[in-house]
BADO-948117 format. One record per residue: x negated, y negated, z negated of N, C-alpha, C in turn. Coordinates in nm, 3 decimals. Example, Ala and Ser with C-alpha at 12.3 -4.5 7.8 and 13.67 -1.06 7.14 Angstrom:
BEGIN
{n_x: -1.319; n_y: 0.569; n_z: -0.780; ca_x: -1.230; ca_y: 0.450; ca_z: -0.780; c_x: -1.320; c_y: 0.330; c_z: -0.780}
{n_x: -1.285; n_y: 0.225; n_z: -0.708; ca_x: -1.367; ca_y: 0.106; ca_z: -0.714; c_x: -1.290; c_y: -0.003; c_z: -0.787}
This chain:
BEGIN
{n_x: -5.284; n_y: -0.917; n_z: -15.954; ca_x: -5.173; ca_y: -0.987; ca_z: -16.017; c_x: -5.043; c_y: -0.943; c_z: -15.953}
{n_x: -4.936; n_y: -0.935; n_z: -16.040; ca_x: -4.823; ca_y: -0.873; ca_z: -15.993; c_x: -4.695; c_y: -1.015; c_z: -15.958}
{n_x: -4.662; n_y: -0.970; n_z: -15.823; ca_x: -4.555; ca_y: -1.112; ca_z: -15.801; c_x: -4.415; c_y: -1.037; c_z: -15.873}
{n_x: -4.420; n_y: -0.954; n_z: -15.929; ca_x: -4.326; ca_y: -0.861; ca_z: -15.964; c_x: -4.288; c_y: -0.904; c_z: -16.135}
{n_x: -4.212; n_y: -1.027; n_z: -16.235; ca_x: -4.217; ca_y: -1.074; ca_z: -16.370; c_x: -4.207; c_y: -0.913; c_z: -16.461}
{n_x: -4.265; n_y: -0.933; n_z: -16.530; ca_x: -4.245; ca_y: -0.796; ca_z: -16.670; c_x: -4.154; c_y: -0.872; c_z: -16.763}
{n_x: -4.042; n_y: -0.826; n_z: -16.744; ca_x: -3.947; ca_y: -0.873; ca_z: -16.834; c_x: -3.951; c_y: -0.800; c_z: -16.975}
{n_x: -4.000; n_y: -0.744; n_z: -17.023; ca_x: -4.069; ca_y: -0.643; ca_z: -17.099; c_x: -4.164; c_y: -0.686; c_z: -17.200}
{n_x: -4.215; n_y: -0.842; n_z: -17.168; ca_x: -4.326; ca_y: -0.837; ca_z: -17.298; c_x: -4.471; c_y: -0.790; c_z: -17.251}
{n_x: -4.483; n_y: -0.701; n_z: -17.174; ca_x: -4.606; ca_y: -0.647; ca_z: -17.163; c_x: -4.725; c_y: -0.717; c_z: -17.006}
{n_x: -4.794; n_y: -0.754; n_z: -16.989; ca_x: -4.870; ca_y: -0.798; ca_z: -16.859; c_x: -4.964; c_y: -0.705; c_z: -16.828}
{n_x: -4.933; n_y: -0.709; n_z: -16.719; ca_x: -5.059; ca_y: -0.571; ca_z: -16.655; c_x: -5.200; c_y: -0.653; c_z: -16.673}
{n_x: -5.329; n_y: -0.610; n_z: -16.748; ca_x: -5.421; ca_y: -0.676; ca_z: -16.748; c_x: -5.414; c_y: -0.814; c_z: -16.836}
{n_x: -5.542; n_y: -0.867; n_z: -16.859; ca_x: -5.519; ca_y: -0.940; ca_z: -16.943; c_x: -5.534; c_y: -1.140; c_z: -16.867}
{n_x: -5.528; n_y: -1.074; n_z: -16.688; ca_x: -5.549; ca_y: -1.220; ca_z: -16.594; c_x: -5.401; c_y: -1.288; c_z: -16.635}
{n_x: -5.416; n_y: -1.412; n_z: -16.593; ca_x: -5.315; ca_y: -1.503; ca_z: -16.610; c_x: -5.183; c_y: -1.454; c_z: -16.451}
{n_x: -5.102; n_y: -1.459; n_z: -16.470; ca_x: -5.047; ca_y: -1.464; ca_z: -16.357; c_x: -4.890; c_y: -1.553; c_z: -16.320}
{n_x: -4.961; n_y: -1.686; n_z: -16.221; ca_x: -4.891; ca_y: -1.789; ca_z: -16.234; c_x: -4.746; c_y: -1.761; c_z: -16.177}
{n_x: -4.714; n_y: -1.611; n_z: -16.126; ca_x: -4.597; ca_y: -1.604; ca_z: -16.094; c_x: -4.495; c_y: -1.497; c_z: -16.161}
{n_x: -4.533; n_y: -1.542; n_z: -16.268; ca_x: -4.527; ca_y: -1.428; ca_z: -16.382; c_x: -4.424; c_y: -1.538; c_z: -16.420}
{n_x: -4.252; n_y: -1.458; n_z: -16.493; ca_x: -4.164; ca_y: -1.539; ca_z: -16.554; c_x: -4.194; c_y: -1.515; c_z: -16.706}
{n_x: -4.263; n_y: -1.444; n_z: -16.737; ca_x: -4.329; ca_y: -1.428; ca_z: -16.896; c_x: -4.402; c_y: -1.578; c_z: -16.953}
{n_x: -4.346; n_y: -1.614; n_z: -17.075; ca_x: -4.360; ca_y: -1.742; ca_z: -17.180; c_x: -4.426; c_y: -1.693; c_z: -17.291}
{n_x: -4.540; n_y: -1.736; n_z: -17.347; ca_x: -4.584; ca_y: -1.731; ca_z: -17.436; c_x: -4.509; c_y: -1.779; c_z: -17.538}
{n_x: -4.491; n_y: -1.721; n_z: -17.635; ca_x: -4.409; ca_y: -1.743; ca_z: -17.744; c_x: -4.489; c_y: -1.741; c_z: -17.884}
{n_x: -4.546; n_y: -1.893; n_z: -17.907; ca_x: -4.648; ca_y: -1.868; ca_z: -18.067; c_x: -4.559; c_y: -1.828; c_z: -18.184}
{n_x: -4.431; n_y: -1.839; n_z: -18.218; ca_x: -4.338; ca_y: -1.794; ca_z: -18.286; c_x: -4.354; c_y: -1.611; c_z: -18.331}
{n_x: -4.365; n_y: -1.548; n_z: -18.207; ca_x: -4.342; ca_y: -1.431; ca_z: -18.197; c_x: -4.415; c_y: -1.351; c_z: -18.295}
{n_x: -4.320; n_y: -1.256; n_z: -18.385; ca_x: -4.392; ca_y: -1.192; ca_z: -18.508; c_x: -4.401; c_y: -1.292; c_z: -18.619}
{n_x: -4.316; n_y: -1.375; n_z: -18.658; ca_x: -4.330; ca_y: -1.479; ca_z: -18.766; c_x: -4.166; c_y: -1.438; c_z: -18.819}
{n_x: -4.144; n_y: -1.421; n_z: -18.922; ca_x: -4.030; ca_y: -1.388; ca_z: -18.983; c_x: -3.916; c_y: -1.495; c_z: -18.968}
{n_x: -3.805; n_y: -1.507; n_z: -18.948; ca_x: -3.711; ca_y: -1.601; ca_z: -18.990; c_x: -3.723; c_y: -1.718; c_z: -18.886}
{n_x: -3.793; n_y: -1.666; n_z: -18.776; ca_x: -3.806; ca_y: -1.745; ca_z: -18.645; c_x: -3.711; c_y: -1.697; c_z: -18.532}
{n_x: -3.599; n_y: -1.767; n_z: -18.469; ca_x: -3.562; ca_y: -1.705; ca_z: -18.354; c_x: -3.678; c_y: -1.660; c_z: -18.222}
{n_x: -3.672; n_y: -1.544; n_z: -18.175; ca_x: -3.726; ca_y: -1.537; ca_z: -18.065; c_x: -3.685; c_y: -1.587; c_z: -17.939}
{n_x: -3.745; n_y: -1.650; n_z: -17.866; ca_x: -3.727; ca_y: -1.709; ca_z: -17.750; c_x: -3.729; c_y: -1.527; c_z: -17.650}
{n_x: -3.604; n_y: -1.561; n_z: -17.583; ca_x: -3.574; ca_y: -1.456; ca_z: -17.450; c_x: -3.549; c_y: -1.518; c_z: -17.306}
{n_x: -3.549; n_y: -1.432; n_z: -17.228; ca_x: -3.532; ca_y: -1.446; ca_z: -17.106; c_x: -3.397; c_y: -1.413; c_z: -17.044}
{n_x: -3.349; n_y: -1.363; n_z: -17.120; ca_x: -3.186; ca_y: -1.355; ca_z: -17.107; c_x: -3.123; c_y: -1.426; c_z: -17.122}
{n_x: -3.128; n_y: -1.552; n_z: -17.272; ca_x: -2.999; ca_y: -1.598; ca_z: -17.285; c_x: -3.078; c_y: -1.724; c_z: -17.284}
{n_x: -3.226; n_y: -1.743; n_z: -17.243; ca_x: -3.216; ca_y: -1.904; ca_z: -17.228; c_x: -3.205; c_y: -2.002; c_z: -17.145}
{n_x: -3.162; n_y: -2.096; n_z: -17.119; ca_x: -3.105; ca_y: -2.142; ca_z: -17.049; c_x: -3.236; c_y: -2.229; c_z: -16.957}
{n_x: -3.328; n_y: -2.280; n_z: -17.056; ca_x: -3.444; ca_y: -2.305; ca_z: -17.005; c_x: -3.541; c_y: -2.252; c_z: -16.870}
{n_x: -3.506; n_y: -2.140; n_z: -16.868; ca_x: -3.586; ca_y: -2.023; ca_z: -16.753; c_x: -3.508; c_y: -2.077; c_z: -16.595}
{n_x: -3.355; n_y: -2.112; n_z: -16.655; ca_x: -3.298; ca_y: -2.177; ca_z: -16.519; c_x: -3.333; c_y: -2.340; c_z: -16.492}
{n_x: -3.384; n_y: -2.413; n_z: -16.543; ca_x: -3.384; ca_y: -2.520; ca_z: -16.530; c_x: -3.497; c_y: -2.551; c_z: -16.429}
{n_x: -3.485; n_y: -2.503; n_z: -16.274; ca_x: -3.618; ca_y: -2.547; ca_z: -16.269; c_x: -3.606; c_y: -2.649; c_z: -16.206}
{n_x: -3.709; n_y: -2.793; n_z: -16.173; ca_x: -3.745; ca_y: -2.879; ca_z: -16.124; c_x: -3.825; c_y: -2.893; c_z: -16.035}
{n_x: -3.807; n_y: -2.953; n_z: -15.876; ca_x: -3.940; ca_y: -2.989; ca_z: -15.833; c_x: -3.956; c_y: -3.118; c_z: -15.817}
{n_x: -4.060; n_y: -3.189; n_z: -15.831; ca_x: -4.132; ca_y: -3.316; ca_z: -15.800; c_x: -4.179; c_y: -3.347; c_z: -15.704}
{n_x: -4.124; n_y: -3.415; n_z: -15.563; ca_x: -4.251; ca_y: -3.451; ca_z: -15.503; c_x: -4.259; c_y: -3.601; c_z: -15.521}
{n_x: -4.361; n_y: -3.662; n_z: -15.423; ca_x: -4.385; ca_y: -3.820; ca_z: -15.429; c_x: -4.387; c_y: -3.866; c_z: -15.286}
{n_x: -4.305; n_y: -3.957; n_z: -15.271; ca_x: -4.268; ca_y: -3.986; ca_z: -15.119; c_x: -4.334; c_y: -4.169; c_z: -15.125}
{n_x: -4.394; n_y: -4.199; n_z: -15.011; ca_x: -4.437; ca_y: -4.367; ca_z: -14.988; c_x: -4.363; c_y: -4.439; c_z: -15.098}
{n_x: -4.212; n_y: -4.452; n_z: -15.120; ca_x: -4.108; ca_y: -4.554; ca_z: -15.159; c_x: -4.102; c_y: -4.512; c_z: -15.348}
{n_x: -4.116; n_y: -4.360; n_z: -15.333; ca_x: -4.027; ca_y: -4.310; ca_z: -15.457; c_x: -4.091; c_y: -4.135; c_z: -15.539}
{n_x: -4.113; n_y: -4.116; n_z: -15.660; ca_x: -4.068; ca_y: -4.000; ca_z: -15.703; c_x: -3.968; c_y: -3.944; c_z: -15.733}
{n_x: -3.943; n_y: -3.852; n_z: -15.666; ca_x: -3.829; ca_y: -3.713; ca_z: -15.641; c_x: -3.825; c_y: -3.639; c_z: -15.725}
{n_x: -3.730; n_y: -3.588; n_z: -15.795; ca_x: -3.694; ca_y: -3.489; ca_z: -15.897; c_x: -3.571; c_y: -3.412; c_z: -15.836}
{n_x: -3.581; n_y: -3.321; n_z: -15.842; ca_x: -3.433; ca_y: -3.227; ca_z: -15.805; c_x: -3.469; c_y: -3.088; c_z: -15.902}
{n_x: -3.320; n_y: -3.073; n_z: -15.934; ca_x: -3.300; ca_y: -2.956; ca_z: -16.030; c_x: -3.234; c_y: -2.891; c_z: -15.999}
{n_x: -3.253; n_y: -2.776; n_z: -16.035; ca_x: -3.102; ca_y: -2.686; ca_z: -15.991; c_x: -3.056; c_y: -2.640; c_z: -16.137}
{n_x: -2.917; n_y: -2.708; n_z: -16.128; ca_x: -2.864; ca_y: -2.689; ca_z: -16.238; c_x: -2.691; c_y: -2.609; c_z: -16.226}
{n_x: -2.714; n_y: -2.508; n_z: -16.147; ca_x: -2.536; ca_y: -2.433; ca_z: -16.116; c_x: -2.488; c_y: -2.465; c_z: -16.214}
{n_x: -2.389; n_y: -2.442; n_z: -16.196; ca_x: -2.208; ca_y: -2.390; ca_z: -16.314; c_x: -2.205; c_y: -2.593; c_z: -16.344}
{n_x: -2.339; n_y: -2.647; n_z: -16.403; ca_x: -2.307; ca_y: -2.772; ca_z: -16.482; c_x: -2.252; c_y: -2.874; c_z: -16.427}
{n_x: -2.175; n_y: -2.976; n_z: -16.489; ca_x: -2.113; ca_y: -3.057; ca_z: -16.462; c_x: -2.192; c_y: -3.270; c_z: -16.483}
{n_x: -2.218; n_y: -3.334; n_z: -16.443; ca_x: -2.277; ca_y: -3.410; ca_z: -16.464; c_x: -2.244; c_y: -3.461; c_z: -16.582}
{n_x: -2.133; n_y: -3.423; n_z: -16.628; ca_x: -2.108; ca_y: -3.485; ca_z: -16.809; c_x: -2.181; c_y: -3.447; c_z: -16.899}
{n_x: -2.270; n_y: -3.307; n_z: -16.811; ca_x: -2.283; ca_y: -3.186; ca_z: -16.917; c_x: -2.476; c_y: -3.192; c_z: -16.919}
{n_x: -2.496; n_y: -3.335; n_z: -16.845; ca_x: -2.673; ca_y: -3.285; ca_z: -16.823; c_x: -2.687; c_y: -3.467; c_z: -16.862}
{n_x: -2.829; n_y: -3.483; n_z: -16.923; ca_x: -2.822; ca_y: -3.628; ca_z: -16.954; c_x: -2.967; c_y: -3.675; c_z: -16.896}
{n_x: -3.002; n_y: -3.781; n_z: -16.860; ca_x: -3.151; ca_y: -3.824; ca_z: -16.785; c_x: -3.165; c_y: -3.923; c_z: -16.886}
{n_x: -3.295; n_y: -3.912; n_z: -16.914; ca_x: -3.328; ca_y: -4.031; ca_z: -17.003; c_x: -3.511; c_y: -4.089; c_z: -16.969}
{n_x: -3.510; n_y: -4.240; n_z: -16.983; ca_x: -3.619; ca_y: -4.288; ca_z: -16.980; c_x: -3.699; c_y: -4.283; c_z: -17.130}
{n_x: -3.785; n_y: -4.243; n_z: -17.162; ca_x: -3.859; ca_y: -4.283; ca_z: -17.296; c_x: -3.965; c_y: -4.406; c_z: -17.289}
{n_x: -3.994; n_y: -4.490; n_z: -17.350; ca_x: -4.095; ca_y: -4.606; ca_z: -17.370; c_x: -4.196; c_y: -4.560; c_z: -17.318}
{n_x: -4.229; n_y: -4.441; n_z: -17.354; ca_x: -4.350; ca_y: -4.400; ca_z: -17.309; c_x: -4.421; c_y: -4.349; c_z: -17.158}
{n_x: -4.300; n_y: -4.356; n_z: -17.123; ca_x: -4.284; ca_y: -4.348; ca_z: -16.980; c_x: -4.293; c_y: -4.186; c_z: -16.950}
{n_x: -4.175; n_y: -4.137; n_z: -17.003; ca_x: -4.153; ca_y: -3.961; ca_z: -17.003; c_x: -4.006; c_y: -3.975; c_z: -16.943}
{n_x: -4.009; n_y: -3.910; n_z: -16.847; ca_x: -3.844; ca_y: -3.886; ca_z: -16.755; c_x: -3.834; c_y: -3.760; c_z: -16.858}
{n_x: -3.664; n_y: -3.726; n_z: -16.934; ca_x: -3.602; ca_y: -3.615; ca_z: -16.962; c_x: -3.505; c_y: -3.580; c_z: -16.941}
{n_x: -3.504; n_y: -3.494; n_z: -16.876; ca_x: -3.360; ca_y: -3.431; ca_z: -16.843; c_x: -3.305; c_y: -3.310; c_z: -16.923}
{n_x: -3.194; n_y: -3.316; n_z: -16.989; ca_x: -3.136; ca_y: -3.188; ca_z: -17.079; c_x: -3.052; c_y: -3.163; c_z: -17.046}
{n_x: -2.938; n_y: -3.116; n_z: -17.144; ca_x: -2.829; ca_y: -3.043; ca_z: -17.110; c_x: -2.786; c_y: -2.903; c_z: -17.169}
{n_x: -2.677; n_y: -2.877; n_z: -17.159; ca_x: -2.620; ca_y: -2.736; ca_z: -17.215; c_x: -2.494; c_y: -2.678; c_z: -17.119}
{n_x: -2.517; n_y: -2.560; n_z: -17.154; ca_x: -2.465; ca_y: -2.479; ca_z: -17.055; c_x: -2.348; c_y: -2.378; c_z: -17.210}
{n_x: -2.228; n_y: -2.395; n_z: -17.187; ca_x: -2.183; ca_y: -2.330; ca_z: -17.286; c_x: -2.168; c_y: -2.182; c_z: -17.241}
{n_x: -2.154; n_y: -2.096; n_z: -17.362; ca_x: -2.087; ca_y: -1.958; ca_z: -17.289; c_x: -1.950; c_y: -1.976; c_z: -17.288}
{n_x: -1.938; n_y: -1.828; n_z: -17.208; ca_x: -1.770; ca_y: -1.840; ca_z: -17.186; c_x: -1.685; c_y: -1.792; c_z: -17.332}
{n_x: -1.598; n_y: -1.827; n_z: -17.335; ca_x: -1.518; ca_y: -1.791; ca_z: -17.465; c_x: -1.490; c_y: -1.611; c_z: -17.455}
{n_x: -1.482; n_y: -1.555; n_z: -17.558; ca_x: -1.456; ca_y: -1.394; ca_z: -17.534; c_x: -1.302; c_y: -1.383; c_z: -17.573}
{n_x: -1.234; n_y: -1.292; n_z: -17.488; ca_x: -1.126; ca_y: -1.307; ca_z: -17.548; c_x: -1.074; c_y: -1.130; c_z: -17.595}
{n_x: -1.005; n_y: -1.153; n_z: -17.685; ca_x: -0.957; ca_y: -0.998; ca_z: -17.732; c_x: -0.990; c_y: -0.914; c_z: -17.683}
{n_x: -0.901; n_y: -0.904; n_z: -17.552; ca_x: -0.876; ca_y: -0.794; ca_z: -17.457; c_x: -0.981; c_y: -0.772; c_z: -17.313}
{n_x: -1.091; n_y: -0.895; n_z: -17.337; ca_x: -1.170; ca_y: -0.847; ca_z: -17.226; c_x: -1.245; c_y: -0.737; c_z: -17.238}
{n_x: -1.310; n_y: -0.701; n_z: -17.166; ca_x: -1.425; ca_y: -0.597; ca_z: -17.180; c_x: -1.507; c_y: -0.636; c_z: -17.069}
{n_x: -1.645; n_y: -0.657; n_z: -17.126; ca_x: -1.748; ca_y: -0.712; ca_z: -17.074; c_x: -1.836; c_y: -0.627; c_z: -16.993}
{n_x: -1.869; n_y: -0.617; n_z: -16.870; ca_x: -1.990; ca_y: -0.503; ca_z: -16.810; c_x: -2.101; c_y: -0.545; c_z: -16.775}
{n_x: -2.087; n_y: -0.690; n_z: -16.816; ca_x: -2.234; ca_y: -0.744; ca_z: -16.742; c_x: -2.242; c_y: -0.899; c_z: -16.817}
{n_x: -2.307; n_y: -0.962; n_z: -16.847; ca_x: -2.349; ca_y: -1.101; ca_z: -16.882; c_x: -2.502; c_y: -1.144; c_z: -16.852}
{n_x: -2.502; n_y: -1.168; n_z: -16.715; ca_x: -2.636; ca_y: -1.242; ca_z: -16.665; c_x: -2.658; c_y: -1.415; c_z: -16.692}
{n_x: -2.526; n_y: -1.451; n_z: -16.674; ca_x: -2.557; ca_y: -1.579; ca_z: -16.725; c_x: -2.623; c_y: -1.648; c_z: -16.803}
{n_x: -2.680; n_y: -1.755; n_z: -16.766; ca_x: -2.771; ca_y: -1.803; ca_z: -16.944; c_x: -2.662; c_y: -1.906; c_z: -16.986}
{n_x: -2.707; n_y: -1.918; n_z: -17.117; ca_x: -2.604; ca_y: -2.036; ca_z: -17.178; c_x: -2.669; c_y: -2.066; c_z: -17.275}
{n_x: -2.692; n_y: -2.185; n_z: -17.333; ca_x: -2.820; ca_y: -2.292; ca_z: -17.428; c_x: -2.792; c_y: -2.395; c_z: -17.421}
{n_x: -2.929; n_y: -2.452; n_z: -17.459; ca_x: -2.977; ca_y: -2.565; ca_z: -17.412; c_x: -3.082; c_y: -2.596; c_z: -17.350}
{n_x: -3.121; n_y: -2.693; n_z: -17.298; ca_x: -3.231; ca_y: -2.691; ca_z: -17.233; c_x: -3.329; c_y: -2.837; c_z: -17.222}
{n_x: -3.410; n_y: -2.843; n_z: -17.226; ca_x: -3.497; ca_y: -2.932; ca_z: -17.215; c_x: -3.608; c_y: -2.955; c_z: -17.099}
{n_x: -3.628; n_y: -3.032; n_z: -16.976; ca_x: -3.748; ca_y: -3.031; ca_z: -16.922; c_x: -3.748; c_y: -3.202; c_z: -16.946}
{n_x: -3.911; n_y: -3.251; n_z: -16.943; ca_x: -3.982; ca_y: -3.354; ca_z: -16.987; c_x: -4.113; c_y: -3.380; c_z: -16.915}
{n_x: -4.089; n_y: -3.504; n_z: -16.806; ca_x: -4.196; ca_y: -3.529; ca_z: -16.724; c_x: -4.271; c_y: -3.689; c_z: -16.755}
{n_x: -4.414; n_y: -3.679; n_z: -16.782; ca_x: -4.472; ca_y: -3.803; ca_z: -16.795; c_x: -4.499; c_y: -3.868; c_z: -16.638}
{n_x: -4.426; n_y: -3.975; n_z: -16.640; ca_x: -4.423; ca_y: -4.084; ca_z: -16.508; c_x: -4.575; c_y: -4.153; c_z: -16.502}
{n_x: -4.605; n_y: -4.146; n_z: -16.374; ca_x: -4.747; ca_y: -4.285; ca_z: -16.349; c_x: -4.701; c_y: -4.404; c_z: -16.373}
{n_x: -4.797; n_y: -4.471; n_z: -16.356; ca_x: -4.804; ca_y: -4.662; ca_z: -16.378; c_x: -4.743; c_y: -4.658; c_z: -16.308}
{n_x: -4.735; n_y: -4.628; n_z: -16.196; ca_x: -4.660; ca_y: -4.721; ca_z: -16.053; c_x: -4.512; c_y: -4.688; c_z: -16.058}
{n_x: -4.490; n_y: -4.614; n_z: -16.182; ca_x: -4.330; ca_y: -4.588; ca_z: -16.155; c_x: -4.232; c_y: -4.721; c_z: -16.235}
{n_x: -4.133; n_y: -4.754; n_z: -16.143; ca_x: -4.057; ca_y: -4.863; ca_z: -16.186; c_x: -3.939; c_y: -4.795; c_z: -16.309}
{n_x: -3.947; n_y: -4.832; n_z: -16.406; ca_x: -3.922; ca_y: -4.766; ca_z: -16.498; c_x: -3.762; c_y: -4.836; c_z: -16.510}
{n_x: -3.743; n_y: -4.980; n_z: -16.464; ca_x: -3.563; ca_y: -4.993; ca_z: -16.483; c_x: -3.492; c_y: -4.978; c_z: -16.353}
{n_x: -3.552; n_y: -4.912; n_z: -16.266; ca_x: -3.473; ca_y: -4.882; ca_z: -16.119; c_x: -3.417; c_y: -4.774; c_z: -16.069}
{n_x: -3.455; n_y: -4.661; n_z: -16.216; ca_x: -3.424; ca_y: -4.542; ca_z: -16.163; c_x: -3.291; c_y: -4.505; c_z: -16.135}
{n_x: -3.268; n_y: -4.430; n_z: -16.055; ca_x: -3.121; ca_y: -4.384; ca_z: -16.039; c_x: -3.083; c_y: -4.194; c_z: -16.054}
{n_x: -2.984; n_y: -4.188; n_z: -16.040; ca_x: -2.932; ca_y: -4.005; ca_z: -16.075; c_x: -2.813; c_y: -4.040; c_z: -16.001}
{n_x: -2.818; n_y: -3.865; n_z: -15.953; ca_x: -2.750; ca_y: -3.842; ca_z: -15.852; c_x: -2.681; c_y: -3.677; c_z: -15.852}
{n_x: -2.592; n_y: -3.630; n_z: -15.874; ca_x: -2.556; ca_y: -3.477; ca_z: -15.865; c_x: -2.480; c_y: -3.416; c_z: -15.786}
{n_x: -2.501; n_y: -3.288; n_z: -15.702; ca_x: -2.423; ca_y: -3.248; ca_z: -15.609; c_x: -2.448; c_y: -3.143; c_z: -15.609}
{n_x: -2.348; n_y: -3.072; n_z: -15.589; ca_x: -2.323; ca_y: -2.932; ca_z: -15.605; c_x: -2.441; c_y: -2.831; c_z: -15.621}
{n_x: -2.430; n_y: -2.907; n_z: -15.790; ca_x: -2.513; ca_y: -2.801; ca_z: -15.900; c_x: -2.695; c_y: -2.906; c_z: -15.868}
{n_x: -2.683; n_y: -2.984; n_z: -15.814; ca_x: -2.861; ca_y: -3.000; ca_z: -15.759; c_x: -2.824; c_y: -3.170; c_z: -15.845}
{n_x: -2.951; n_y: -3.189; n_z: -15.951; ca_x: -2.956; ca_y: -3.298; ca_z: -15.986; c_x: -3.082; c_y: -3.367; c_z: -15.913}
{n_x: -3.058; n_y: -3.509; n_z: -15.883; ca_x: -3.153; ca_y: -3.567; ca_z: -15.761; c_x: -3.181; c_y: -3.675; c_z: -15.874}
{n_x: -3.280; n_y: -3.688; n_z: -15.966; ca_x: -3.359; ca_y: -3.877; ca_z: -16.009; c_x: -3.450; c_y: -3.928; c_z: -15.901}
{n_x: -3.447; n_y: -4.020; n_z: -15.831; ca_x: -3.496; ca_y: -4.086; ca_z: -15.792; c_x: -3.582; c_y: -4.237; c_z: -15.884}
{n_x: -3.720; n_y: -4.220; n_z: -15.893; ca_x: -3.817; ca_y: -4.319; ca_z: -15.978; c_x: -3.894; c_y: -4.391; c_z: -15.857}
{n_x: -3.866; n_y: -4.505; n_z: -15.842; ca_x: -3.890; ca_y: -4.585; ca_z: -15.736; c_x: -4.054; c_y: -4.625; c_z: -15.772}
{n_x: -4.114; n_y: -4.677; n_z: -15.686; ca_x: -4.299; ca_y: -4.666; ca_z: -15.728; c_x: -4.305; c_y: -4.836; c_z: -15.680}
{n_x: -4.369; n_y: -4.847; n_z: -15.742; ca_x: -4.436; ca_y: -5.015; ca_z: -15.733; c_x: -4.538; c_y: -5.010; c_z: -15.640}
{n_x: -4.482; n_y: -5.127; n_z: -15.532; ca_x: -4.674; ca_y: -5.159; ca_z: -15.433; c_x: -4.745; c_y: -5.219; c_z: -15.509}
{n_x: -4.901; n_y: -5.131; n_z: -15.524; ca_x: -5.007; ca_y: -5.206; ca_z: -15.550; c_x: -5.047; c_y: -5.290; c_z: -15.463}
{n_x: -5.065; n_y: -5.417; n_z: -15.488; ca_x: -5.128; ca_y: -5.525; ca_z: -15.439; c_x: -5.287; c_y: -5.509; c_z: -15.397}
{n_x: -5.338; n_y: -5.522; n_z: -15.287; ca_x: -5.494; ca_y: -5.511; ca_z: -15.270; c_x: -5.555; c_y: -5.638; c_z: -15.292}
{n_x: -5.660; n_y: -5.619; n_z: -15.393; ca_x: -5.724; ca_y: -5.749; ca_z: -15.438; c_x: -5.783; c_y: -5.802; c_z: -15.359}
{n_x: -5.807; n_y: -5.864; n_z: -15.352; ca_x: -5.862; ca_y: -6.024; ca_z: -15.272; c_x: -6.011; c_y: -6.009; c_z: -15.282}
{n_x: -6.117; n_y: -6.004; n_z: -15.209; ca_x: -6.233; ca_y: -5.999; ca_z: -15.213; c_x: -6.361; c_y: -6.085; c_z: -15.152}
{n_x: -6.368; n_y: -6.221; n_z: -15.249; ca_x: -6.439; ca_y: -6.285; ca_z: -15.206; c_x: -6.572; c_y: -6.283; c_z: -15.183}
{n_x: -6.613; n_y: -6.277; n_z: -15.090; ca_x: -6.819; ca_y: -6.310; ca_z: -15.136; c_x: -6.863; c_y: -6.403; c_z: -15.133}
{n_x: -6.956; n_y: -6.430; n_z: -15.240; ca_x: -7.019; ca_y: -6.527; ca_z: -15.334; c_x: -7.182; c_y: -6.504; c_z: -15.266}
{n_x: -7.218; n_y: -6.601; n_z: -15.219; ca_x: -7.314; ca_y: -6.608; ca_z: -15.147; c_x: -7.443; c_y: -6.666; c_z: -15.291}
{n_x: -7.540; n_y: -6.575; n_z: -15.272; ca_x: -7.650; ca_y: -6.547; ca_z: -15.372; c_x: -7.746; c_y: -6.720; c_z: -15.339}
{n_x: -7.742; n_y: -6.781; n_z: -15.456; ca_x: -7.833; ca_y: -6.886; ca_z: -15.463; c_x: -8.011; c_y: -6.829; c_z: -15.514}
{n_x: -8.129; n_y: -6.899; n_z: -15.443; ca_x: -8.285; ca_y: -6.893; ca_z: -15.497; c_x: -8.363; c_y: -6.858; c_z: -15.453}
């Protein structure tokens, strides 16, 4: 497996390789479908990690250039944390001349299903330079009570 992404479309072999920036795209080869790229989507930057601490689940993103006006957190009923957002491009103007555009600019979507134990009206958000922090606070389970019932006969 190659730690090396094929930006290219093509995978050496037909193994999975989890450090591969290549997306399966079921779209791909269907007429009148945009293709999903690795250039201009904005998605490929969005990444998230999760951990779970005694008190709380942790979310942090790295979200450069954006502005907290510009990214939204949302609870769903179903108990799905989402975080989106858009990243605009820059305006072109007449007289520039362009030599490079690495930037992504989109939209973006990531979508995490929460456990039971997550307190679903406590959450809070937090942003700092470019790093979005949700904090999902976790409920103590209570340990049940365990009586013994002494066997009659």
């Amino acid at each position: 497996m190659s730690l090396i992404p094929s930006f290219f479309g093509n995978r050496r072999g037909s193994e999975f390789d989890p450090f591969s920036l290549d997306f399966w795209d079921p779209l791909r080869g269907f007429p009148n479908f945009p293709q999903l790229s690795l250039e201009n989507s904005a998605i490929v930057n969005a990444r998230v990690d999760w951990k779970e601490t005694p008190e709380a689940h942790v979310f942090k993103a790295d979200l450069p250039g954006l502005r907290k006006e510009e990214v939204k957190v949302e609870i769903e009923d179903d108990r799905v944390l989402q975080i989106s957002g858009e990243r605009n491009a820059e305006k072109e103007e007449k007289n520039d001349t362009w030599h490079r555009l690495e930037r992504s600019s989109g939209k973006f979507v990531r979508r995490f299903g929460l456990p039971e134990n997550a307190k679903m009206d406590q959450v809070k958000a937090s942003m700092e330079n470019g790093v979005l922090t949700v904090t999902v606070p976790k409920e103590e389970f209570k340990k049940t009570n365990v009586n013994s019932i002494e066997i009659s006969g």
